[in-house]
C-alpha positions as a Markdown table, in Angstrom:
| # | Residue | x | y | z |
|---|---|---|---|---|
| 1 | Unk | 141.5 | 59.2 | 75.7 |
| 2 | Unk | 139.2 | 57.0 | 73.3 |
| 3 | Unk | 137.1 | 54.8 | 75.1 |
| 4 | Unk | 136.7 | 57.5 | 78.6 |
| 5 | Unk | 132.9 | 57.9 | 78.8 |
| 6 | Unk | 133.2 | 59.6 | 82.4 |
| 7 | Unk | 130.8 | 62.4 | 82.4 |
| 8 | Unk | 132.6 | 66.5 | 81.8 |
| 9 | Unk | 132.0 | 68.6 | 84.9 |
| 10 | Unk | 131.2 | 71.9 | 84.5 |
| 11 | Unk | 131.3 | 74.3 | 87.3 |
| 12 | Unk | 128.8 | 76.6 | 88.0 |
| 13 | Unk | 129.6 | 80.1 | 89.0 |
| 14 | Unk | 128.6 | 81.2 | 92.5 |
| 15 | Unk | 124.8 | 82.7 | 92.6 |
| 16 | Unk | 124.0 | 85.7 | 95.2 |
| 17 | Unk | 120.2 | 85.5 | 96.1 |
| 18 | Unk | 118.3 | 88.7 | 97.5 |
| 19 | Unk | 116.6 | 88.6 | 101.0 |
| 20 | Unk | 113.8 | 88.8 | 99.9 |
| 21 | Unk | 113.6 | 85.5 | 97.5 |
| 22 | Unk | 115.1 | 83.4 | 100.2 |
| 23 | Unk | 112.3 | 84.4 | 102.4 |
| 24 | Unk | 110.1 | 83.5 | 99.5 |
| 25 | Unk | 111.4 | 80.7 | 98.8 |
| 26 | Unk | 111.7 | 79.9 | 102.8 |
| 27 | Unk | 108.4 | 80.7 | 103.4 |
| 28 | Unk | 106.5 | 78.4 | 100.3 |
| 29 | Unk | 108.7 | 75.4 | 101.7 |
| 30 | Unk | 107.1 | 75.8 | 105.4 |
| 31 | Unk | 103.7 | 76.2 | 103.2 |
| 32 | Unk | 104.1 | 72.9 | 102.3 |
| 33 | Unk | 102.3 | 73.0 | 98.9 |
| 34 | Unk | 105.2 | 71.4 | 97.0 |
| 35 | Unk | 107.6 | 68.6 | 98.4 |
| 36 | Unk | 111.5 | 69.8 | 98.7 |
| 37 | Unk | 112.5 | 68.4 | 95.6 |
| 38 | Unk | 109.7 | 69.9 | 93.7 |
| 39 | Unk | 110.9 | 73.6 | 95.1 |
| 40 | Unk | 114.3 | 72.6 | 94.6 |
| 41 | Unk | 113.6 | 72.0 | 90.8 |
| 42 | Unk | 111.5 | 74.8 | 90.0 |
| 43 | Unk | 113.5 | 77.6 | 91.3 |
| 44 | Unk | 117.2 | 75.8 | 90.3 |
| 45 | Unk | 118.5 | 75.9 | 93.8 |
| 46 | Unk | 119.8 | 73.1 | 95.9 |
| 47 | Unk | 117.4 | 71.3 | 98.6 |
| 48 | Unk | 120.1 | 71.6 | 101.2 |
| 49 | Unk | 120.1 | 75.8 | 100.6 |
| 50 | Unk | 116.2 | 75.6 | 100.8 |
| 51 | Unk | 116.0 | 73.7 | 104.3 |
| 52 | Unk | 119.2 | 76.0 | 105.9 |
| 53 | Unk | 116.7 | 79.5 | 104.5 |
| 54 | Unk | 113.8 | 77.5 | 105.8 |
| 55 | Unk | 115.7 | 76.8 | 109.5 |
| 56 | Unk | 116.4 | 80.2 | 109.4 |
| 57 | Unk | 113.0 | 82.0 | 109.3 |
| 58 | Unk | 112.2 | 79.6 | 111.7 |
| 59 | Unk | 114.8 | 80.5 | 114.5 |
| 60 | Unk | 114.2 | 84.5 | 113.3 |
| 61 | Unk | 110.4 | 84.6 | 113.7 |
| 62 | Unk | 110.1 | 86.0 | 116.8 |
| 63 | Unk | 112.1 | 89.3 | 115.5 |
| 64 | Unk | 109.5 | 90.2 | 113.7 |
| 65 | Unk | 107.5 | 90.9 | 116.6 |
| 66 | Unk | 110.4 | 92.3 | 118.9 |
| 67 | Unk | 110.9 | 94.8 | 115.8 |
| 68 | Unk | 107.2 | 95.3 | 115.2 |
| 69 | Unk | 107.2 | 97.0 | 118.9 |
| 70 | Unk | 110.5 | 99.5 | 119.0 |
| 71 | Unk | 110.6 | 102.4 | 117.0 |
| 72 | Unk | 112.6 | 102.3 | 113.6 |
| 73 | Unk | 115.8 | 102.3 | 113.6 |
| 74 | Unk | 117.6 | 105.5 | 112.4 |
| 75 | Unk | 120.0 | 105.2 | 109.7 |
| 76 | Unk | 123.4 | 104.5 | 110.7 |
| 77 | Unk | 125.5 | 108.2 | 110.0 |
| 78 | Unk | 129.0 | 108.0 | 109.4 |
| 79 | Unk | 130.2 | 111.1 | 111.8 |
| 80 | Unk | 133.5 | 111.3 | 110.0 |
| 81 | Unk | 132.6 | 111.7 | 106.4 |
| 82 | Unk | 129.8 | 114.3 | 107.5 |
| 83 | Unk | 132.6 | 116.2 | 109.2 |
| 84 | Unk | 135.6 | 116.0 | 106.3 |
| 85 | Unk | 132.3 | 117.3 | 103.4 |
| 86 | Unk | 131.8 | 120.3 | 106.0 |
| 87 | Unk | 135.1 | 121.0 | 105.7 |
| 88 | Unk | 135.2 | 121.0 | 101.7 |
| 89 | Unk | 132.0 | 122.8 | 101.4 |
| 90 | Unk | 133.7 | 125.4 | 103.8 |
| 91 | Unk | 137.2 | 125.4 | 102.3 |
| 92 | Unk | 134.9 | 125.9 | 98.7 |
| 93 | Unk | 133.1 | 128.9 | 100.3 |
| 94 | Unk | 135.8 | 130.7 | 101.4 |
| 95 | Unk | 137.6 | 130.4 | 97.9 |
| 96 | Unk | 134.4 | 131.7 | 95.7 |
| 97 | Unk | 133.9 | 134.7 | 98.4 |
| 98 | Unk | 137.3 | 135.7 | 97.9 |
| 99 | Unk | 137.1 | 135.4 | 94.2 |
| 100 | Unk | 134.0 | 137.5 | 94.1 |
| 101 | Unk | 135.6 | 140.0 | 96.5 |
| 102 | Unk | 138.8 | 140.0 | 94.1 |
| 103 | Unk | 136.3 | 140.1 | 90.9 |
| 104 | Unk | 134.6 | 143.0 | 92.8 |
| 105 | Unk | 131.3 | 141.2 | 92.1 |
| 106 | Unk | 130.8 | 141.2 | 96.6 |
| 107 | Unk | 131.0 | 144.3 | 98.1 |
| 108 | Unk | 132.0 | 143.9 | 101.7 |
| 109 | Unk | 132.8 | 140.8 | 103.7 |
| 110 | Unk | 129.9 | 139.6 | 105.7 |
């Protein structure tokens, strides 16, 4: 192995990037202010990644007037899981009443 100057090759872990520094970032590359390359350098992220969050913003743009005009969207409710903690909170009920009936602490059934 004496005499191998190739270059070691270290491999960089995957990086997860909020929304809301892509749009950043997206939105100071349409600015313009700073060339590609500079972007790229400053905020260690790939030129490529930059233009495919630039493209996009581009092609999503109009959403943010279609969403602008229709009400908010209600948060998505998970029917089942509302329906099996009714049931626990029931089931729990029951068990304490009778235990306070037992323990003579509640008079009479309601």
């Amino acid at each position: 192995m004496a005499g191998n100057n190739e270059p070691k090759v270290t491999k960089r872990n995957r990086r997860t990037h909020s929304p809301a520094f892509k749009a950043n970032v997206a939105l100071a590359a349409l600015k313009g202010d700073k060339t590609l390359a500079e972007l790229a350098q400053q905020i260690d992220v790939h030129p490529n990644q930059i233009t495919d969050w630039k493209k996009q913003v581009q092609e999503r743009v109009a959403d943010v007037f279609e969403a602008g005009n229709a009400a908010p969207a209600a948060p998505r409710v998970d029917v089942k899981v509302l329906h099996a903690k009714i049931g626990q909170l029931t089931l729990e009920n029951d068990f304490l009443e009778s235990a306070l009936i037992k323990a003579g602490l509640l008079g009479v059934r309601r």
